[in-house]
N, C-alpha and C positions, 0 to 999 in steps of 0.2 A: 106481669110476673116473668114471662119469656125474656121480655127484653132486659129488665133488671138483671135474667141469669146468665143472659149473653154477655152482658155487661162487666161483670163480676164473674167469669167462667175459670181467674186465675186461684180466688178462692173457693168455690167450689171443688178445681179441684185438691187444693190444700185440706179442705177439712175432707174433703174422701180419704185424701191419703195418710191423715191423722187416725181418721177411722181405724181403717186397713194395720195400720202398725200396731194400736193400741188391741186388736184380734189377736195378731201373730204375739204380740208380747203378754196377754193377758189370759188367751182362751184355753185348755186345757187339750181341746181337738190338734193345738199345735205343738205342743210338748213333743219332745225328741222322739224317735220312734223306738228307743227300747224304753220308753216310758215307765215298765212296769217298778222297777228302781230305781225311779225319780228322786224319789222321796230321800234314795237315802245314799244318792250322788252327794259327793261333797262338794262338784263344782256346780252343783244347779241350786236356783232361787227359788224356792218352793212358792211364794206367791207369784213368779213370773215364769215367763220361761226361757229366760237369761242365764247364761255360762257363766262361771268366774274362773278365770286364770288364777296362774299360782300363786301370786300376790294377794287375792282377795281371797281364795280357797286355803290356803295353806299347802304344805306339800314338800315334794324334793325336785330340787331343779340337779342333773346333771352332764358337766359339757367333759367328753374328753376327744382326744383324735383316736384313728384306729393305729394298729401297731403293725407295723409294715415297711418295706423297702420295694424297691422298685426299679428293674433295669429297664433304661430307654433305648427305643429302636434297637432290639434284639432280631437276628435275621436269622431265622430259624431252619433255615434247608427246607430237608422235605419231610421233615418233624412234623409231627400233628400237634395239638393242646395237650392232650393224655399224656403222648410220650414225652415233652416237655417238661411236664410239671415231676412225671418220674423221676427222668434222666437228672436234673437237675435236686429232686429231694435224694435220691443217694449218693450224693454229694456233700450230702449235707447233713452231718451230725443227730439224732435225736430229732431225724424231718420226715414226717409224711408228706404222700401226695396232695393230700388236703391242705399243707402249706404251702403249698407252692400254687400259683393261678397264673397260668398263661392265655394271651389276650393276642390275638392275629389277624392280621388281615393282609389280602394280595395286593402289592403293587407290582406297576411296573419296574423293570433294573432300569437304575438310572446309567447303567452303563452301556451304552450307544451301541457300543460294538456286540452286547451279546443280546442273545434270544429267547428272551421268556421272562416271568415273570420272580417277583421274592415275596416268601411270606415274612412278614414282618411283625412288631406288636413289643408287647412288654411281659416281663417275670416279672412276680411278686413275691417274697418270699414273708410269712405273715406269722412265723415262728420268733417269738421275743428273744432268744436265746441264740441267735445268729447274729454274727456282727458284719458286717461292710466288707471288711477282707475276705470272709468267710465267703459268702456273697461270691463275689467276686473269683475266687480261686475255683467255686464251684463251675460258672458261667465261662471258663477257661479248660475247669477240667472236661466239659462237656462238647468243646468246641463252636459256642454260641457268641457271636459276635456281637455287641449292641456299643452303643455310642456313652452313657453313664450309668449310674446309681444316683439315685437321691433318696430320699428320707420320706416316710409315707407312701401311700397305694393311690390307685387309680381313681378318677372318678366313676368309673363303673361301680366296683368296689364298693367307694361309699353309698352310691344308690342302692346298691343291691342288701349292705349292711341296713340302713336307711328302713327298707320295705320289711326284711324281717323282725328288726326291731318293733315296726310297728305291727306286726303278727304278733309278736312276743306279747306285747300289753294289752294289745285287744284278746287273747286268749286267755291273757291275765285279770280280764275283764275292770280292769285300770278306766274309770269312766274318766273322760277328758282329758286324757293324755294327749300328749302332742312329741314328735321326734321330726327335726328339719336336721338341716347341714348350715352350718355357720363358718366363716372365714374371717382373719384378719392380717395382721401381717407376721403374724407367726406360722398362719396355716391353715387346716381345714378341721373344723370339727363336726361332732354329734352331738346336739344339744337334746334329751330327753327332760321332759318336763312331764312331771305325775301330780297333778295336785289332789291333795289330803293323801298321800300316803306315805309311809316312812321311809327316811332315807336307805336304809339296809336292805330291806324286802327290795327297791327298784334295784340295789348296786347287787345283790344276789342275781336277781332275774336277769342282768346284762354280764354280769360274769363270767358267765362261761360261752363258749360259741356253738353250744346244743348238739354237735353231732353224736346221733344216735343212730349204732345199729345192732344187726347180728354176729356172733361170732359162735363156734361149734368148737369146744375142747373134744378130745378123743384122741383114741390110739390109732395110729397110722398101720401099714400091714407089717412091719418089723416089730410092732407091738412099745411103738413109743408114742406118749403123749405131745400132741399136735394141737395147734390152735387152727382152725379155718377161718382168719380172719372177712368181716364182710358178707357174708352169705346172702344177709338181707341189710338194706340201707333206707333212709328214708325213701328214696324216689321210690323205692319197690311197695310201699305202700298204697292200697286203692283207698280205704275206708279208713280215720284215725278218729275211732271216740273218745269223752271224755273218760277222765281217771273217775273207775268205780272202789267203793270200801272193799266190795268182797261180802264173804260170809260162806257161812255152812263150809266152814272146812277151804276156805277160798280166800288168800289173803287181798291185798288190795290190787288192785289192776289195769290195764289200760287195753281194749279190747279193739284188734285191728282186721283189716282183710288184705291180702295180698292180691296184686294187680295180675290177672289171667291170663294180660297181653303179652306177649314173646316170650311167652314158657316160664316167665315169673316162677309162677308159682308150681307147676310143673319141676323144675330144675330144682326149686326147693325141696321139695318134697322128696326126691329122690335121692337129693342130698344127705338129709336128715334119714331116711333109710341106709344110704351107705355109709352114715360113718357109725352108725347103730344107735344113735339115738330114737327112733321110730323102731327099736328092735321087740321081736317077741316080749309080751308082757310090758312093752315102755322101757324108762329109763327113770331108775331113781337118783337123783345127782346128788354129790359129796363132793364138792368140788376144792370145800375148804379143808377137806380131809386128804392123805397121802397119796399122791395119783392111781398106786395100788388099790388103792379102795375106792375108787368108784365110776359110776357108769360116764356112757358119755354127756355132755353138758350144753345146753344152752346157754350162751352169754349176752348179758345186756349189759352195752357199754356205751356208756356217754362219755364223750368227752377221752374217748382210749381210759376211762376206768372202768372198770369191769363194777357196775352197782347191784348186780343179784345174775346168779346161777341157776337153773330150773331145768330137770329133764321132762317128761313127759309121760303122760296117763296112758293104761291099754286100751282105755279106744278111742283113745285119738293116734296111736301107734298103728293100729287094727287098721284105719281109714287109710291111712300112708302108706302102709305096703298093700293095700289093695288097690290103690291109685285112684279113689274115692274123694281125697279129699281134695285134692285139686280144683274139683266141679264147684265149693264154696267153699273157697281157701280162707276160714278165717281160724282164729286163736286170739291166745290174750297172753301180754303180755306181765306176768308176774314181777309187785317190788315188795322191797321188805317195811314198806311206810305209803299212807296216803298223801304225804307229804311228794314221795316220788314218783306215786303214778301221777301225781299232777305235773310236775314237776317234766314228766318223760312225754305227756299228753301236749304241754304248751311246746315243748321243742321238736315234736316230731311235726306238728301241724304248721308250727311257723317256720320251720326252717334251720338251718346250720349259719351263722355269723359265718362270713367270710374270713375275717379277722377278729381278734380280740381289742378291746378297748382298754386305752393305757390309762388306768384312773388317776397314776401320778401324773400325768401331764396335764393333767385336766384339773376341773373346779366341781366341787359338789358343793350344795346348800340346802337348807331344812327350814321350812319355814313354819309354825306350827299352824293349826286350826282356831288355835286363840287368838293368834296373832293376826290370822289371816282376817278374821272376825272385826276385830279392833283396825284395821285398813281398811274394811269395808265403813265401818262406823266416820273412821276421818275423812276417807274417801266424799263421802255424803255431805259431810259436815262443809266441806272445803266445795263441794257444787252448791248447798244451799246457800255460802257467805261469799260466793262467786255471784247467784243470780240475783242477793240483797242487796248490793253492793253495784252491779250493774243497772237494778229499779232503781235505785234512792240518787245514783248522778242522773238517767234519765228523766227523772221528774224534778231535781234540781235544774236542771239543763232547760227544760220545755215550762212546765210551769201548768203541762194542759194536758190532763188526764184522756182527752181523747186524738191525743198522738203518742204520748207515752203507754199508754196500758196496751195499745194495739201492736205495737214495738215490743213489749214484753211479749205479749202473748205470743206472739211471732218466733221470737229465739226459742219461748218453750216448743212449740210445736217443731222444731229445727231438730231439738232435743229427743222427743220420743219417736219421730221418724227416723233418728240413727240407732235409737235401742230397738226400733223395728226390725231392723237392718238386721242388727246383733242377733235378736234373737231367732229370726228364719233364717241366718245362715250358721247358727251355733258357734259364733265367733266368741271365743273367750273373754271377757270383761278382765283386763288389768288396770294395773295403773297408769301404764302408758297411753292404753285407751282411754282411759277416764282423762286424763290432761288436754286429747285430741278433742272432747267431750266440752273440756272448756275451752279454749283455742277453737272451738266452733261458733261458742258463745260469744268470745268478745270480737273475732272478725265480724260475726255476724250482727250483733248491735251495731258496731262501727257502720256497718254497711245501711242499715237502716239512718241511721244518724244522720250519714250523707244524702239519701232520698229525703229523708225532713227536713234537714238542712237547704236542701237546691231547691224544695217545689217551694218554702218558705222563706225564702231570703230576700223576694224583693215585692213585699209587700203582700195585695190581694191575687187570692189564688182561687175568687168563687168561681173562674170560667173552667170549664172541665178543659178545654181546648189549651190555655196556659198549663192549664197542671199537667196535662199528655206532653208537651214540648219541654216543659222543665224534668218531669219524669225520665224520658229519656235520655234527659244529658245527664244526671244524675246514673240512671242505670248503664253510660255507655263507660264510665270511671269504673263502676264495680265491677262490669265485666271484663274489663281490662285486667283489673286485681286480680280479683277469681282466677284469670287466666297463667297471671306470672306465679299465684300460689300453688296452682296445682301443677306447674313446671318444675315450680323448687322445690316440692314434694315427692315427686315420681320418683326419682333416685333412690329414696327410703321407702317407700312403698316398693318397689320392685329388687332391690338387695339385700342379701342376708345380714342382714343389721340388729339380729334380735328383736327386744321392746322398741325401737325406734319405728318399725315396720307395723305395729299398728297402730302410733300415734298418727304417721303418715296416711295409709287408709282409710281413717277417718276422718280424719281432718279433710281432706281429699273427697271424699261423699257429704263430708258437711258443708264444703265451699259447694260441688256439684248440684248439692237439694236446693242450697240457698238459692243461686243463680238461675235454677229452674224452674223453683216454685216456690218459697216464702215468699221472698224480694218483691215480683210480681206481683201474689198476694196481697201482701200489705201495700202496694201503690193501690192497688184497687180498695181498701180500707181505707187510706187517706182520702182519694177523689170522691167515694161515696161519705166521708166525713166534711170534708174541707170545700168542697164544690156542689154549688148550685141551679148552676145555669151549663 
């Protein structure tokens, strides 16, 4: 018995690792770990625990670039980032500082003769409504030197868009979504994929670029009505929960707590005392009413719109001038829709977009959940008349059910150790995967063919000793393959190429299983069939 398992130790461990797969893809213990709406994910396989991409799910795929320009090698003086991105927005038409992103770093002066260093870097300016000259006349009117202008923003930029986007959908509790950067020779994009969800809802949620803060209407001491733009901004957030309905007199809301740390909330607080909003008895706001008529205001503004006005209760006025509430700086912040505290909850938590997404330049697509359905269906169809179709030439080919059926069995087992794969690393099933899926299947037959082919070609093979020396020259051809496959694979595995990038990676684990552990496998299926002595 030992020595039989010593013998055969290549398929022992093929059926362990059959095992092992057929757990992760079957067992319920392995299911994603927000498991509790599995059920009713659109991109999950309720009897397995496999992903579907947007091609088998259904869904909205959208690619656009971000909207941006960009001065290179800008030599900043002894400008900071701040004062850059100011200096340079009042220069510039209908531009805040939030358009403009300056990026530095110290070099050396390449000039020999002098002494010290240049801060260097690039402007962005991310306002759609600025043109090139515009640009340009600005970065002159400021006295900043840089070498061009091009078209598009940084790659920081896009990472950083990149990361809050995907805060965006994970907030939006979007199950399988996916957001990478894609390039070709036009350029660089944002590729958002949502499967099962509708195109409008995802182009709404990337719309806008989320910045949300405070702002405090009121009369100044000449007794004119004043904005204090900024008061509070996202970063001065410590706690952000989710958007509540409200009730008992309490519309819907989104309840936060201000950060303690460097007088945050302190500074606020004294704020909203001095412009009288925290005044005696509160502040009732009327803000859509004649500035005559009414108190001072809380502003909540996304996106520089002003979305709801709200002054403040006596006692939480009471806490503010007693300097009370600082100790547990929290509030809520009031909209006029559940739609907007949600709405105010997903943007304060993921973030502000850097830049806006130009949906004209880009590509959107809808795929629905019927359709995606009916791809899952042909899908199938087109792998079971793939592995019909690869049986019925192997046993035309052989003629002998105990070298053909061992070779079938083989490719399948090939097959659910890569849906293994899938399914412990939640790798989405498309149809680019599913093509790599067969493209594993026919190299991999091929590849057995050859081992049948070479230990069987020149006659009897009862000696175990012939069939080890035919085996290997047979496995020293495949492993040569294997090798130039997964050379001319790497490139689409490792570049943003879209669908091509996971045909490549599995294809790529399916030449790697095969080479490590079917192949072997089945040599040991043969010897223990074919060999006697």
């Amino acid at each position: 018995m030992i020595d039989t398992l010593k013998s055969n130790w290549r398929l022992a461990v093929l059926i362990l690792i059959v095992a092992v797969s057929l757990f992760v893809l079957l067992s319920p213990t392995m299911a994603p770990a927000d498991g509790e709406g599995f059920e009713d994910d659109p991109t999950a396989d309720q009897l397995t625990n496999l992903q579907y991409g947007l091609d088998l799910a259904g869904g909205t795929r959208i690619r656009a670039p971000l909207i941006g320009m960009t001065a290179e090698d800008v030599q900043f003086g002894d400008d900071g980032r701040a004062t850059a991105s100011a200096a340079v927005a009042d220069e510039l038409p209908d531009t805040d500082p939030t358009d403009v992103i300056a990026r530095q770093q110290v070099v050396e002066d390449p000039d020999p003769t002098a002494d010290g260093e240049l801060v260097v870097g690039t402007i962005e300016v991310v306002n759609p409504d600025i043109s090139e000259q515009q640009f340009a006349e600005a970065m002159d009117a400021v006295g900043y030197e840089y070498d061009s202008i091009r078209d598009g923003v940084t790659q920081e930029t896009r990472d950083e868009a990149i990361e809050v986007i995907e805060g965006k959908v994970n907030q939006a509790g979007l199950s399988g979504a996916s957001v990478r950067q894609i390039n070709d020779p036009t350029g660089f994009f944002i590729l958002v994929e949502a499967p099962g969800e509708d195109r409008q809802d995802i182009r709404e949620l990337l719309a806008e670029r989320g910045s949300v803060r405070i702002d405090i209407y009121h009369q100044n001491d000449e007794g004119e009505y004043v904005t204090d733009r900024a008061v509070l901004t996202r970063d001065d957030f410590d706690v952000i929960q989710t958007a509540e309905q409200g009730g008992d007199g309490q519309g819907p809301h989104v309840p936060v707590t201000i950060r303690q740390d460097s007088n945050i909330a302190t500074d606020f607080q004294q704020t909203v005392v001095d412009t009288g909003v925290a005044g005696p008895g509160g502040s009732t706001c009327r803000f859509e009413s004649s500035p005559e008529d009414t108190d001072p205001c809380l502003q909540l503004v996304v996106d520089d719109e002003v979305v709801n006005s709200f002054g403040m209760n006596p006692g939480l006025a009471d806490s503010m001038r007693a300097g009370e509430w600082s100790q547990n700086p929290s509030f809520i912040l009031t909209t006029t829709s559940f739609a907007e505290a949600q709405r105010i909850a997903i943007n304060l938590n993921a973030g502000a977009l850097p830049a806006n997404l130009d949906f004209d330049a880009g590509t959107q697509s809808f795929i629905s959940p019927a359709q995606g359905e009916d791809f899952q269906t042909n899908a199938l169809l087109v792998g079971v008349l793939a592995v019909l179709t690869v049986s019925g030439v192997v046993f035309l080919r052989y003629r002998e059910p105990k070298v053909a059926l061992p070779m079938i069995l083989t490719a399948f087992s090939e097959v659910i150790i890569l849906l293994g794969f899938a399914a412990y690393l939640q790798y989405p099933l498309d149809l680019a995967v599913l093509a790599g899926f067969i493209a594993v299947i026919g190299t991999g037959v091929d590849d057995l063919i050859i081992i049948a082919d070479e230990v069987m070609s020149e006659g009897d093979v009862s000696s175990r000793t012939v069939f080890d020396s035919r085996f290997k020259k047979a496995f020293w051809v495949i492993g040569v393959a294997a090798g130039t496959t997964i050379i001319a694979m790497s490139p689409l595995a490792v570049l943003s190429l879209g669908d091509l990038r996971g045909f490549a990676i599995f294809t790529i684990l399916g030449v790697i299983v095969g080479v490590a552990i079917t192949r072997p496998a089945y040599g040991d299926i043969l010897r223990h069939l074919l060999t006697d002595r």
